[in-house]
Each structure stands twice: as C-alpha cells, then as structure tokens.
N, CA, C and O of each residue as an XYZ file, in Angstrom:
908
protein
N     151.340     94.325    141.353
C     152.560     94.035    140.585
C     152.485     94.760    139.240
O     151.606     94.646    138.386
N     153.956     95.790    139.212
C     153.384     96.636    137.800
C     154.267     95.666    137.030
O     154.889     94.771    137.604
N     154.323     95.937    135.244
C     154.672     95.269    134.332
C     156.089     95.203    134.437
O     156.547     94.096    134.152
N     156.905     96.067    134.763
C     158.152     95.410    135.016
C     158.627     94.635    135.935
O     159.681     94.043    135.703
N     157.896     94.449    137.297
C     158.157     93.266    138.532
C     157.436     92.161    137.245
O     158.147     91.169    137.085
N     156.408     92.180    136.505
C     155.913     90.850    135.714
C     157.078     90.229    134.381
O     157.262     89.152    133.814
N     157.587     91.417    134.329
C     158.661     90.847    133.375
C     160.159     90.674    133.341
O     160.932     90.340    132.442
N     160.405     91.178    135.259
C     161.521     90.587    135.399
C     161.286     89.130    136.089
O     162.204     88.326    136.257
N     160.079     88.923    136.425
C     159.687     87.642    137.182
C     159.738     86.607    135.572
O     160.542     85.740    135.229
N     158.868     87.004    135.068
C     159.304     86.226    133.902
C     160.444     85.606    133.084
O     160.488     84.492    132.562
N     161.658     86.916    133.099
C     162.742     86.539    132.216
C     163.554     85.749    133.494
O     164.431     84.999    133.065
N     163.431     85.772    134.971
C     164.119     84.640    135.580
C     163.216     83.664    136.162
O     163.143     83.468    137.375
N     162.285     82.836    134.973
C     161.882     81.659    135.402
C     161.429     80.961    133.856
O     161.015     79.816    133.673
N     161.607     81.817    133.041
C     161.273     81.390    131.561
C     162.063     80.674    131.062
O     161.558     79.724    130.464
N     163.495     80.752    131.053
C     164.661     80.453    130.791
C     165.048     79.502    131.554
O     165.402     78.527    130.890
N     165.135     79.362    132.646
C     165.190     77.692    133.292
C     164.279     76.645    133.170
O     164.628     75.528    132.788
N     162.930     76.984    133.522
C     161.939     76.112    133.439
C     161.754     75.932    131.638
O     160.906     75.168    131.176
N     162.294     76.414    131.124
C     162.067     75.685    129.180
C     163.661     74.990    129.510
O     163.456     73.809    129.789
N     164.584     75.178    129.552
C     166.074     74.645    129.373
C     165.849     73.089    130.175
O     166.211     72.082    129.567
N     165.211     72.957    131.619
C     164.913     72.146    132.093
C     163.696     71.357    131.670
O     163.648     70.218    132.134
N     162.840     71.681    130.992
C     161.887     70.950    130.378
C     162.502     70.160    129.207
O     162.499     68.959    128.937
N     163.229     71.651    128.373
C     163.569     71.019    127.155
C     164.638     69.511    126.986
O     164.444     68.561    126.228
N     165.976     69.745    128.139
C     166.681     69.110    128.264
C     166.187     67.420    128.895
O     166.701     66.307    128.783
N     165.205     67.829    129.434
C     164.540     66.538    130.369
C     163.749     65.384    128.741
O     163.891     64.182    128.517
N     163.077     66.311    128.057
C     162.719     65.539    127.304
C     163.370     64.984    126.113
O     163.108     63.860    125.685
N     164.419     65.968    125.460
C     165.521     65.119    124.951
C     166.045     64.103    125.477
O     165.944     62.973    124.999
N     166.581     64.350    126.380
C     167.373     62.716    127.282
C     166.822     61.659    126.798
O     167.351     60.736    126.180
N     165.206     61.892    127.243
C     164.617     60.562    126.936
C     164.280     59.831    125.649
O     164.078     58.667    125.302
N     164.312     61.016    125.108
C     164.322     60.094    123.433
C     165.636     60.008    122.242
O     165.713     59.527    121.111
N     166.845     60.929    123.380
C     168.155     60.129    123.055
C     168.315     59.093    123.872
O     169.073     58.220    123.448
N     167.957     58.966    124.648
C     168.629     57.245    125.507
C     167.623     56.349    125.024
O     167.895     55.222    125.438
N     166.323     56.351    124.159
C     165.625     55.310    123.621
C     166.063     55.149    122.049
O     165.979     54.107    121.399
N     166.470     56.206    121.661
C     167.180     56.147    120.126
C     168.590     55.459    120.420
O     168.914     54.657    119.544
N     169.612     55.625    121.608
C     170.213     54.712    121.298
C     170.016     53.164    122.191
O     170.976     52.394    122.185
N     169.397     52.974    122.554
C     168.614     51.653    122.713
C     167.702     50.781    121.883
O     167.051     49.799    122.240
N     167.802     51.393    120.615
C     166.685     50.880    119.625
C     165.671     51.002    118.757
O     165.366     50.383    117.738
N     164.893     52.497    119.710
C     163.750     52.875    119.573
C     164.376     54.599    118.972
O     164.768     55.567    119.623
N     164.233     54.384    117.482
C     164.293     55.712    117.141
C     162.661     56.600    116.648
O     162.337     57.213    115.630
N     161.938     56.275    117.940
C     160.465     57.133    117.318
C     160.194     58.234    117.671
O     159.630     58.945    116.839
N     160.445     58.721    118.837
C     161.211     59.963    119.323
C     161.884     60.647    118.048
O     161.494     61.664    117.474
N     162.770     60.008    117.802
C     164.054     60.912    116.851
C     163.317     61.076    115.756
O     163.570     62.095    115.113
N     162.363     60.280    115.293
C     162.185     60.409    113.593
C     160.654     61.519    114.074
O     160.042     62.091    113.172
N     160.328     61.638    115.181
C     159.320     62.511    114.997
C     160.136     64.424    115.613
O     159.368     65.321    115.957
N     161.446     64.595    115.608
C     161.661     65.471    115.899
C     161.987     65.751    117.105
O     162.701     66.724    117.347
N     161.574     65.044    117.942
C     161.847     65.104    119.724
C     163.370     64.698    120.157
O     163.562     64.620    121.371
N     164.100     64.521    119.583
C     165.431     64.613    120.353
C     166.314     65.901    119.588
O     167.233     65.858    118.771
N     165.702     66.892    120.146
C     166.206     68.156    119.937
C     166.296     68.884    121.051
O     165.877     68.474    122.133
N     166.973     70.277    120.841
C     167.057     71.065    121.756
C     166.064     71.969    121.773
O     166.200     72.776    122.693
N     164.810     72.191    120.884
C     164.220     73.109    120.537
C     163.292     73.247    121.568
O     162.533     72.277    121.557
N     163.020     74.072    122.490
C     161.532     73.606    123.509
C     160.487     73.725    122.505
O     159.457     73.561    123.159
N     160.134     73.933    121.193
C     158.375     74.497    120.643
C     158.496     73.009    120.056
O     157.583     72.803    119.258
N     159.493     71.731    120.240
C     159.282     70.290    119.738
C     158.179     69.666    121.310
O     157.239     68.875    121.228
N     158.704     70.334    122.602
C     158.595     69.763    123.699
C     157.186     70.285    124.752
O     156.668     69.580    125.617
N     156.831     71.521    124.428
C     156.231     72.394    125.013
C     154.576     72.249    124.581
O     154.176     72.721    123.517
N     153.611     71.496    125.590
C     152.449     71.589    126.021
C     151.819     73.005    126.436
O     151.944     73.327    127.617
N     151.252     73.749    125.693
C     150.456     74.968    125.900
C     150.090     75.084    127.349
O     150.708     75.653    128.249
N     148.707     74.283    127.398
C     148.356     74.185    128.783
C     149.637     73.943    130.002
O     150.194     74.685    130.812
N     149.750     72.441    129.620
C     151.176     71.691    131.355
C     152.188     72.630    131.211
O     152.945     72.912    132.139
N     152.270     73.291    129.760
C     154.021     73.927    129.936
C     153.559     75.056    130.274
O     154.210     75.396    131.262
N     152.608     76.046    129.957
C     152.865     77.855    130.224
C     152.039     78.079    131.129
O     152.343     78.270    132.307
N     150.655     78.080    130.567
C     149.558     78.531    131.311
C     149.198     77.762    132.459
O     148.947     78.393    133.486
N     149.137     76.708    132.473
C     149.316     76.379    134.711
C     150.562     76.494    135.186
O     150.459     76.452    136.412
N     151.534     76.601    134.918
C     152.423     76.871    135.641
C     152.411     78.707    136.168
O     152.311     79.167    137.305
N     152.583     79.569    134.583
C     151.731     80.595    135.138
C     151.151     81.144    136.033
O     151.454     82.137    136.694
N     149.830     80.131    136.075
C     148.581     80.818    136.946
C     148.929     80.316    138.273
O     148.044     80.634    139.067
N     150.155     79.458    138.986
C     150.161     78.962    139.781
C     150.846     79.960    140.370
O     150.412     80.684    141.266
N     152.096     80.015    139.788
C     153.026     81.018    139.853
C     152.601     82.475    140.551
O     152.680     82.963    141.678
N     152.120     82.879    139.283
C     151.321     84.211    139.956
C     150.729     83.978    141.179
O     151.296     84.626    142.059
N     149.578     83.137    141.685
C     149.127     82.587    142.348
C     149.701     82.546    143.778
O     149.024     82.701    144.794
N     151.085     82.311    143.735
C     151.625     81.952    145.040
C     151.360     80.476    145.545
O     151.347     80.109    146.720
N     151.096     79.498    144.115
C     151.238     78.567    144.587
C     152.465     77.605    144.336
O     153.574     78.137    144.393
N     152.401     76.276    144.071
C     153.537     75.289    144.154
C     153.727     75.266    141.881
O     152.867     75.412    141.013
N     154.804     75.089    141.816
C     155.423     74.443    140.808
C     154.997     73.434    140.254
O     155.453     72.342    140.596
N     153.827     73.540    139.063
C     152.909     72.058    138.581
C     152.536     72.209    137.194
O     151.799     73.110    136.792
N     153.172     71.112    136.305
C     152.952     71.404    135.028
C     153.862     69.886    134.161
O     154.403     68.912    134.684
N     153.753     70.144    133.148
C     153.987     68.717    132.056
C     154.475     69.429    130.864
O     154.234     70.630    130.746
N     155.089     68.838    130.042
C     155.618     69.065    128.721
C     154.938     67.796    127.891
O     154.316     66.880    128.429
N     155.169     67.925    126.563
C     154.312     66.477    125.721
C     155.516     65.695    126.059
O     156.713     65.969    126.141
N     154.371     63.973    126.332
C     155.217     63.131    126.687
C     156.240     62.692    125.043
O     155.805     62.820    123.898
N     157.419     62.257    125.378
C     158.113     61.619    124.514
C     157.803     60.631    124.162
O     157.912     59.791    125.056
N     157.343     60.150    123.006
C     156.381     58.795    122.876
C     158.433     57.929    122.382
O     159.429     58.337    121.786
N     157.969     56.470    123.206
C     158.917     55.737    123.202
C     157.656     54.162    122.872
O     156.632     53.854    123.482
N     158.313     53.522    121.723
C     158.052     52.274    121.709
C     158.814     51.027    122.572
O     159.762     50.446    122.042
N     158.468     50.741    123.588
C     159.278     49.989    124.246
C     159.382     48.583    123.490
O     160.408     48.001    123.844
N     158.953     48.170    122.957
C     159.009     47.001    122.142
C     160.453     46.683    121.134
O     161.091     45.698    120.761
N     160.488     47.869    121.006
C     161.367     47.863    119.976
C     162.930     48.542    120.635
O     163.778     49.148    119.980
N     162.959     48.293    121.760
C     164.502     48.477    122.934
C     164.830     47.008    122.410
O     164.011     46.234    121.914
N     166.413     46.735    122.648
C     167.034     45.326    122.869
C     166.409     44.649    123.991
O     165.505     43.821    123.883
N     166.989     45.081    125.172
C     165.782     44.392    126.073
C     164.991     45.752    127.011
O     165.426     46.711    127.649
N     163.561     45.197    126.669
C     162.258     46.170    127.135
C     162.570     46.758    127.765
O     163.037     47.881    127.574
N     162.341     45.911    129.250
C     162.687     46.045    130.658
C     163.764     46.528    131.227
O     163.520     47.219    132.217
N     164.877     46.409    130.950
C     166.418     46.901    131.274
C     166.357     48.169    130.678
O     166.559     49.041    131.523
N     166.149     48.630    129.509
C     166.282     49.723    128.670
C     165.072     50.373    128.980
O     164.991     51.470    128.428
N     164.162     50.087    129.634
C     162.869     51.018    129.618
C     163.296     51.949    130.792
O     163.162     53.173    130.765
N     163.834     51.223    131.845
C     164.614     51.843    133.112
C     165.851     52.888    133.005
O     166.024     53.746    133.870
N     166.699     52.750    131.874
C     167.659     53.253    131.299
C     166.859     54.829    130.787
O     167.127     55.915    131.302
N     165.716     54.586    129.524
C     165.215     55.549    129.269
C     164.521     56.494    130.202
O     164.902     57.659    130.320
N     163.230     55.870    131.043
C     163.018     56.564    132.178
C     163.835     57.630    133.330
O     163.678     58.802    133.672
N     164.734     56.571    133.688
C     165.968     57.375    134.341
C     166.599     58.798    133.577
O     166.667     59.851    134.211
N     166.962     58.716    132.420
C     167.786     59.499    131.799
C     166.921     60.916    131.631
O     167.546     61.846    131.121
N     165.544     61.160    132.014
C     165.384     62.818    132.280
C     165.496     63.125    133.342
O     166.135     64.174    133.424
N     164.972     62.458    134.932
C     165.589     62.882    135.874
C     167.263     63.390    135.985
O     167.839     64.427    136.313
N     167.641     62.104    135.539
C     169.418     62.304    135.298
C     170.221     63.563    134.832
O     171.287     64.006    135.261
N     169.560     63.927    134.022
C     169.848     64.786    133.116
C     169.571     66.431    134.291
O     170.334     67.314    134.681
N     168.358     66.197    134.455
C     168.100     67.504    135.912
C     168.967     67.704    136.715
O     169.296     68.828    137.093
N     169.452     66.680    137.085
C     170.475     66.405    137.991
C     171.515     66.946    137.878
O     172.018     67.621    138.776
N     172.351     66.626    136.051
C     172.887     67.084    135.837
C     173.331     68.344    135.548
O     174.529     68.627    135.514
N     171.801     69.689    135.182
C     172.037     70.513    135.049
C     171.799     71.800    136.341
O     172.139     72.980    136.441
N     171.077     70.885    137.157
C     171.403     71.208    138.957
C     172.929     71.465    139.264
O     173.447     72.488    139.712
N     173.441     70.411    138.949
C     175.114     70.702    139.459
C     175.660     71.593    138.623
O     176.232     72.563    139.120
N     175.599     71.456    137.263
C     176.297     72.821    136.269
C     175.858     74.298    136.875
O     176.679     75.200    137.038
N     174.492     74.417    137.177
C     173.874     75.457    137.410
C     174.843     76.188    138.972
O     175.498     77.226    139.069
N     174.521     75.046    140.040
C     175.489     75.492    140.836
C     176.639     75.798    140.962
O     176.984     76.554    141.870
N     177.749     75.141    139.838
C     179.067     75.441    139.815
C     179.240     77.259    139.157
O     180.056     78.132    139.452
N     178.032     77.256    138.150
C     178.117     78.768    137.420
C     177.649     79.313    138.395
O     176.966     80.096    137.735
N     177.389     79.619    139.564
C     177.376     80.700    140.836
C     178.653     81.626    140.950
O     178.727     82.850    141.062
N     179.609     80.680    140.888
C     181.078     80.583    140.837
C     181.919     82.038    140.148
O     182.922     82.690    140.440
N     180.990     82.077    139.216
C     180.982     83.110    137.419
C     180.623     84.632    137.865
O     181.195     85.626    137.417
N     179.521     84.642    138.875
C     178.746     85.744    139.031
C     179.549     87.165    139.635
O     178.966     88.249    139.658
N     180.984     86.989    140.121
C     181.705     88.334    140.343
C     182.387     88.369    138.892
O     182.979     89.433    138.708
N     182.433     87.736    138.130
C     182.790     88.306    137.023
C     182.145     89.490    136.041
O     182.568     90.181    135.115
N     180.799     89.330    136.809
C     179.497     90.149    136.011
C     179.494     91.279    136.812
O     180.047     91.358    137.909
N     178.710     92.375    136.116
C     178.334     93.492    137.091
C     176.993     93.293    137.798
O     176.133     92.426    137.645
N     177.066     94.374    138.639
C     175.776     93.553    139.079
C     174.474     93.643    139.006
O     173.694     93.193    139.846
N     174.173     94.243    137.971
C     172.663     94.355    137.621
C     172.644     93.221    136.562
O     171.567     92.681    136.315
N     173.860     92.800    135.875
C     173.350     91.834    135.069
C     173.527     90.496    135.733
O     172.953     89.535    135.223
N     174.560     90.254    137.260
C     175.119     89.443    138.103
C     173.721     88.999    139.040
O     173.522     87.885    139.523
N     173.090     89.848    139.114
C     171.869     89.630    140.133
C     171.156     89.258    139.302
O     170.825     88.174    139.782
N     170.433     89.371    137.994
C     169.758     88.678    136.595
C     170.138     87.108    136.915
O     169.369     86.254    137.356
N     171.608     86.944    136.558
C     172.202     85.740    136.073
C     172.091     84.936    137.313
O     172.005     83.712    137.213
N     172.085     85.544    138.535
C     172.104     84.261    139.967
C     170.855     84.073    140.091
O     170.538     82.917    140.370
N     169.811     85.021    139.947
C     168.120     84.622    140.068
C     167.928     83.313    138.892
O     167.438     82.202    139.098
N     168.267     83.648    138.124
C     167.777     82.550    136.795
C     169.155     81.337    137.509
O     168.481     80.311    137.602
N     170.041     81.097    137.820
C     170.662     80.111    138.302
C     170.087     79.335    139.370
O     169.898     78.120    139.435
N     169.846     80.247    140.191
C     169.042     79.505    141.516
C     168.039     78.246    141.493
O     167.929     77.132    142.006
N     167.077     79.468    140.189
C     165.396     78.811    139.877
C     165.905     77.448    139.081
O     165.292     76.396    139.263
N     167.192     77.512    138.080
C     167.619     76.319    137.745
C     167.954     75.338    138.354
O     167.884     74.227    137.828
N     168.332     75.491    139.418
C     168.806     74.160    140.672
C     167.557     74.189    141.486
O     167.594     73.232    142.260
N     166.714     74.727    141.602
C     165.176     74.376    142.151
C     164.529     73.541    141.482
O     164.219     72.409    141.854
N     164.171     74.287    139.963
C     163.239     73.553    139.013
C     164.256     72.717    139.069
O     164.077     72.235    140.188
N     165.690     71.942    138.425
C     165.769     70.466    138.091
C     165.737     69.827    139.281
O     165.178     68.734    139.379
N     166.341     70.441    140.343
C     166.132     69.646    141.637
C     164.251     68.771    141.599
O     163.966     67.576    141.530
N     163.611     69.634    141.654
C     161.822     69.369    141.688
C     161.795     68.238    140.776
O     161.576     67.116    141.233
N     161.994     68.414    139.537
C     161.562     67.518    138.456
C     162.297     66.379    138.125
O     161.914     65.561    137.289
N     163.584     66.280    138.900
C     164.338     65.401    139.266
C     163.486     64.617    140.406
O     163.429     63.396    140.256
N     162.954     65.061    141.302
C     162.862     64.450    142.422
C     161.302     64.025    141.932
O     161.077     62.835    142.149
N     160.521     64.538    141.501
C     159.007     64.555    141.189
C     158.611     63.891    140.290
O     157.469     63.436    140.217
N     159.632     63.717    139.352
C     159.897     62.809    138.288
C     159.971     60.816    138.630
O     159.566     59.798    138.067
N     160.835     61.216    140.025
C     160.871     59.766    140.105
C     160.000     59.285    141.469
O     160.143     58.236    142.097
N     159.191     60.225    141.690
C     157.785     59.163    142.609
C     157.547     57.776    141.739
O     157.466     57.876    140.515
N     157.466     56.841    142.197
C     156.958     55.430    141.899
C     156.075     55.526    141.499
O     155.370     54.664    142.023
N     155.235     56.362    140.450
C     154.138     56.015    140.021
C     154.311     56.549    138.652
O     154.953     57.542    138.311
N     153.573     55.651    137.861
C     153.131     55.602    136.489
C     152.300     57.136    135.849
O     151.708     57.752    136.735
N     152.250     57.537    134.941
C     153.253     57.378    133.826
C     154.436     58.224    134.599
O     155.468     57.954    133.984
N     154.628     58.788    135.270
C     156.480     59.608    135.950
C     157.251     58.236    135.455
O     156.887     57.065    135.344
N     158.491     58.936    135.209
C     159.665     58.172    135.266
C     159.890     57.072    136.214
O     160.244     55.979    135.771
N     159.683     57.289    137.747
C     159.956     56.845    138.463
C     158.906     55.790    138.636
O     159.300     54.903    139.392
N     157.975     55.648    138.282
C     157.211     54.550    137.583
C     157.169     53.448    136.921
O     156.738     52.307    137.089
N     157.994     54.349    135.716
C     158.452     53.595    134.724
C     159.980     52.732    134.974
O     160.465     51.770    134.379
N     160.497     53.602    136.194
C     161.254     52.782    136.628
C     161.369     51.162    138.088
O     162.122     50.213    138.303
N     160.376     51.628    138.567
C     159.994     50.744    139.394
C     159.281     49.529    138.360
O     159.621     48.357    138.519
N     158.500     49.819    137.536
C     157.777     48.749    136.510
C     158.766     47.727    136.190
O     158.555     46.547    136.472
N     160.188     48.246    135.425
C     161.063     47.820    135.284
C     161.863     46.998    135.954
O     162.636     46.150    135.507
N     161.616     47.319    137.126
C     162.684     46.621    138.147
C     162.229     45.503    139.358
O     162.865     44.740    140.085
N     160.525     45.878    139.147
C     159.955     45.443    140.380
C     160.017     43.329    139.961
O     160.779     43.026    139.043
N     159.405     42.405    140.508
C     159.047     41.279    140.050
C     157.816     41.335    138.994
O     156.982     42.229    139.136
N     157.683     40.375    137.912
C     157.054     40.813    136.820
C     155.743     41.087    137.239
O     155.192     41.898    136.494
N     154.703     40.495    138.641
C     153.602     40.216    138.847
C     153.303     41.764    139.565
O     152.286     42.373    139.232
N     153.965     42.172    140.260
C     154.051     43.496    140.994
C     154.537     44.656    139.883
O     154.673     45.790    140.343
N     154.768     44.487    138.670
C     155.050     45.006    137.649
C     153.927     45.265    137.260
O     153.580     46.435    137.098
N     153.131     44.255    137.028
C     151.737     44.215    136.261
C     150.809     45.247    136.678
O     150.151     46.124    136.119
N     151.020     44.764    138.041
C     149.843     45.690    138.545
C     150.277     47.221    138.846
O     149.315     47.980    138.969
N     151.430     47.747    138.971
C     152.125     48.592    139.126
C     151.483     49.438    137.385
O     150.884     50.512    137.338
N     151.681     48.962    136.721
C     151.927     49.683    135.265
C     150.284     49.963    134.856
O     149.950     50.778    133.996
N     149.149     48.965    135.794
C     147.793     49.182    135.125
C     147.248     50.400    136.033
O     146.042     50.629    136.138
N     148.335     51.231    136.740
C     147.650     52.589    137.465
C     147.676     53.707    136.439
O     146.923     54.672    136.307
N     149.123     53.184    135.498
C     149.238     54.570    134.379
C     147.955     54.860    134.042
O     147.828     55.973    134.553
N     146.903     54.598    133.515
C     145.772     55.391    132.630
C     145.171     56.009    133.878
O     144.111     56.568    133.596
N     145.489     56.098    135.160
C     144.676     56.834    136.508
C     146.026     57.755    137.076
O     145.849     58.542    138.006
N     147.302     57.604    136.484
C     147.905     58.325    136.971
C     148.041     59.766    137.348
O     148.397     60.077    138.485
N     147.774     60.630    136.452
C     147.552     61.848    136.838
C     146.198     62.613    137.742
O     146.175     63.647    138.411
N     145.079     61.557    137.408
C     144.078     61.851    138.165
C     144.842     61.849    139.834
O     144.537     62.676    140.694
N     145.782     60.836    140.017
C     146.035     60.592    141.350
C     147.060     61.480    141.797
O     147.081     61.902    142.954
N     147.857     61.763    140.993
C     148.667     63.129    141.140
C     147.966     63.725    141.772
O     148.066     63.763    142.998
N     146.857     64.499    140.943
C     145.960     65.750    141.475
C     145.471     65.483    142.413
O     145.191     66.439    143.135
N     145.196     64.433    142.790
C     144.623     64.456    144.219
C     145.523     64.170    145.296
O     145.089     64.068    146.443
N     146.497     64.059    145.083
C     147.335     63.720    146.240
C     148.018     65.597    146.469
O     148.143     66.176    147.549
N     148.297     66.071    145.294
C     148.574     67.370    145.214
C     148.401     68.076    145.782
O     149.099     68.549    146.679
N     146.930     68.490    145.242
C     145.652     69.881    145.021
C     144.793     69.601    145.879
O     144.505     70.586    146.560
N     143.983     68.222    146.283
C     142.803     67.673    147.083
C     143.229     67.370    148.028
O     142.799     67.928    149.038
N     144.191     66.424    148.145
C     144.818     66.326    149.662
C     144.855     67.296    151.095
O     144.488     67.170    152.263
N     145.341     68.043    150.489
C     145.865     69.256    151.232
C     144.653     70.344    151.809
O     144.657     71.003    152.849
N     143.581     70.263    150.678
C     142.004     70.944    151.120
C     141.658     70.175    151.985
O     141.287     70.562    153.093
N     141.727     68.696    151.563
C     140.932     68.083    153.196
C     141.234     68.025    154.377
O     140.558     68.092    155.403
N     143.221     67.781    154.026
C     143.554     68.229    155.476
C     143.009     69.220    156.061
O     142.478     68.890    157.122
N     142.885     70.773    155.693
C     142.703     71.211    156.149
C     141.188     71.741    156.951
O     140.909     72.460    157.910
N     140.442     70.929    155.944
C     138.853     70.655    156.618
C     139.128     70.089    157.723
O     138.933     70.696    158.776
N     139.580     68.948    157.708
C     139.998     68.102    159.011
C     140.674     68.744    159.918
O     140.852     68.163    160.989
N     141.074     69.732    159.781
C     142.552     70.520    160.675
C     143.636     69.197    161.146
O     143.841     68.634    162.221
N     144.202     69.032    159.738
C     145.472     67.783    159.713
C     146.360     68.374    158.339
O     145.888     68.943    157.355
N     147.536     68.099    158.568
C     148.682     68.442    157.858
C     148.812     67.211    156.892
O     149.727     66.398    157.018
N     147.786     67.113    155.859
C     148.062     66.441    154.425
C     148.941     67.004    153.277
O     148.786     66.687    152.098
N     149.611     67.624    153.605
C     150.262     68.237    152.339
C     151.441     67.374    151.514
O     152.365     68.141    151.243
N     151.610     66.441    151.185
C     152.105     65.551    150.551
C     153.321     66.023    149.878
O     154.466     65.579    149.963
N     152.782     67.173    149.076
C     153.919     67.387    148.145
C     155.099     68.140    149.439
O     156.146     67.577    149.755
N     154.798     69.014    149.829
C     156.001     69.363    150.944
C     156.698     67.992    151.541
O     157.926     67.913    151.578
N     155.842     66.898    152.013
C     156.349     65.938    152.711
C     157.525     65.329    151.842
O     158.705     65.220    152.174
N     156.781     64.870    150.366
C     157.630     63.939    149.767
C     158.583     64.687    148.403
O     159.328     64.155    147.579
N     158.238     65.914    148.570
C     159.399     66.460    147.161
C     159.893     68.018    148.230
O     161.016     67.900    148.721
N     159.349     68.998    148.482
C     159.707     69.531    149.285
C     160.406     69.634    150.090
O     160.853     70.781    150.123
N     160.828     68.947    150.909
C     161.892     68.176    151.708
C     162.895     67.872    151.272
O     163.962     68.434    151.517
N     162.712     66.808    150.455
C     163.733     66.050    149.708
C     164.677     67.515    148.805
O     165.893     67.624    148.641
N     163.833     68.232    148.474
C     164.690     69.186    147.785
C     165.611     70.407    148.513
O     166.558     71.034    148.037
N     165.163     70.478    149.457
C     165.428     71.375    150.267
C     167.160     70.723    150.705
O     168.308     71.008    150.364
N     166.638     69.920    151.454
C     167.649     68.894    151.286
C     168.783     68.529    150.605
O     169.856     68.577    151.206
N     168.742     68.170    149.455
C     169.632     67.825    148.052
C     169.940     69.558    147.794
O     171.146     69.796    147.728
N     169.214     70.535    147.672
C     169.775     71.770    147.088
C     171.055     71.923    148.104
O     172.166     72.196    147.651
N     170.752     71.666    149.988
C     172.150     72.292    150.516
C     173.397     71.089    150.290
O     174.567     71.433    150.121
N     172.997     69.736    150.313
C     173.799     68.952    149.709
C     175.252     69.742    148.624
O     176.470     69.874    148.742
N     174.242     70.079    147.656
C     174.363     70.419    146.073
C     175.514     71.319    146.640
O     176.673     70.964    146.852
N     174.979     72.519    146.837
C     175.422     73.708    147.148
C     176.959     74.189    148.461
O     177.716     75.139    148.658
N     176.646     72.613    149.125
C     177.622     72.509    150.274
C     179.073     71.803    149.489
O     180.265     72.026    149.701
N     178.337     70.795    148.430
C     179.815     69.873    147.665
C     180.565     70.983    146.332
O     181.512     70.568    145.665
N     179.907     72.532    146.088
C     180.295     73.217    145.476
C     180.968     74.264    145.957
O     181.499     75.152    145.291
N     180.937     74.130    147.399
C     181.816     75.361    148.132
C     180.972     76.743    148.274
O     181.434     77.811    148.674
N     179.658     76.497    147.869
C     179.009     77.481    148.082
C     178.329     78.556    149.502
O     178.069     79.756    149.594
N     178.214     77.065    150.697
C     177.817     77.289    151.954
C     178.449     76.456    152.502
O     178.367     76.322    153.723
C-alpha cells in the first residue's frame, strides 16, 4: 500500500469515526446536564470538539492497527464522567443518559443515509470521496449503536439494563463494571482463537453485532429508497 491508497483510506474513515465518536459522547453529557448532572458540561465535554473526547490509545492507534490489519472495528473514546447521584431520579435518568449516545448513532446513521441522495449533485471524484466517507458513517454508527448497547457494564447498554432490571439483579449486574472490558476482550479477541483451536465457530462479535448490523444497514437503506 503506497502513501496515497494510506491517505485516501484515511481521509474516508477519519472523518466519520471522530464525528461519530465525537457526537456519541456529547449526547451523553448533554442528556445528563439536562437531567441535573452538569459535570460533563463544567469539565468541557459537551462539545463538539473531538480533542475534548479522543483517547490516544481506544481512539487512533488501535483502531489504526486493526484497520490496517484487516481486522474488526475496536476502540473507546474517554468515558464522559456523569455523577449519577446528582440526576432527579438516578435510575430513570441514568437510562435516559446511557441511551442518548447510541441514539444519537442512530441518528446520524439515518442523516448519513438520506445524504446518499446529494451524491449526483457532485462530480465524481469528489462524489465517490463523499459516498465512501457516507457509507463508513452508517457502518461506524450502526456498530457503536449496536455495540454500545450489549447488556454489559460499563457500555451503555449496561448502564441501561442496571437501570431497568429489578434492584437485586441490578446489583449484581453493575458489580461486573470494574471486569468489564477485560470481558469484552475476551469474548472479542480470545474467543474466536479458541474456537478456532477447537475447530468451532466462536466468533461472537459477527454473531451478536455483525449481523445485527448487516441487518439494520439494509433496513436503513431500504426505508431511504436506496435498495
């Protein structure tokens, strides 16, 4: 790969994956600022800026090396620190906040697909630019939409099950967060090696986000008149 296949690969995946990071982590510390909790806001995080949002390591360099790699889509931005204590009510509003970065993916999944729409207006060296970086936008929020809300702690979808579950199944639900990412990675990255020691199809992430996205993208793409 010479330097210009590296830097047109770059300028259509740089630009979605920060817009979708960036936007994911605002949400969440505008929907806890207006629920109560302005700690997010007073530390700068409900902005549009990605260099408020952007983890060196989770944001560039593994995604990067994966990338190049030929492997799967895996990486983090700094979490939005939210005091849940200080919501009107915890529990109701912790679900509210959680929800609202998936949501937000969601939302810019469907914008992304409707601007397909735009692309004979362009010529087409800059038309073929603008649909590559559109695409990767309804992939990446699709992913982080969907990856976001696995039932497990610290993800959103964690934080939303915590919320919703009965308080006792709550409890124990919320004391996996400090093992959460360890279990990520292994359900991920390790999984999938042993399957294949075993000669068995562990691959998890295809099963449970893979799918699902594949899925929701022709959804997406079918309610926009696209296919």
């Amino acid at each position: 790969m010479n330097i210009d296949d590296i830097l047109f690969l770059a300028s259509i995946w740089v630009i979605p994956v920060l817009l979708a990071i960036t936007m994911h982590e605002a949400a969440h510390g505008w929907a806890a600022s207006k629920l109560g909790d302005d700690t997010a806001k007073n530390l700068g995080r409900v902005t549009f800026n990605p260099l408020a949002h952007i983890d060196p390591f989770g944001t560039i360099i593994l995604p990067a090396i994966l990338i190049s790699a030929g492997g799967i889509l895996f990486g983090w931005a700094k979490p939005v620190p939210v005091n849940f204590s200080r919501l009107g009510r915890p529990r109701r509003d912790m679900v509210l906040v959680a929800a609202a970065g998936p949501a937000i993916n969601i939302g810019l999944a469907i914008a992304s697909a409707l601007a397909l729409h735009l692309l004979p207006f362009f010529g087409p060296t800059f038309g073929e630019w603008l649909g590559r970086n559109l695409l990767n936008s309804i992939n990446i929020n699709l992913l982080l939409a969907i990856f976001n809300m696995m039932p497990l702690p610290p993800l959103d979808g964690g934080r939303v099950a915590v919320g919703i579950l009965p308080r006792p199944l709550a409890i124990q639900l919320a004391r996996l967060e400090r093992y959460g990412l360890f279990i990520l990675i292994g359900l991920i990255f390790i999984l999938p090696i042993l399957g294949r020691q075993l000669g068995t199809d562990l691959n998890i992430f295809r099963w449970l986000i893979l799918g699902p996205l594949e899925f929701l993208r022709g959804v997406l793409l079918h309610g926009v008149g696209l296919i």
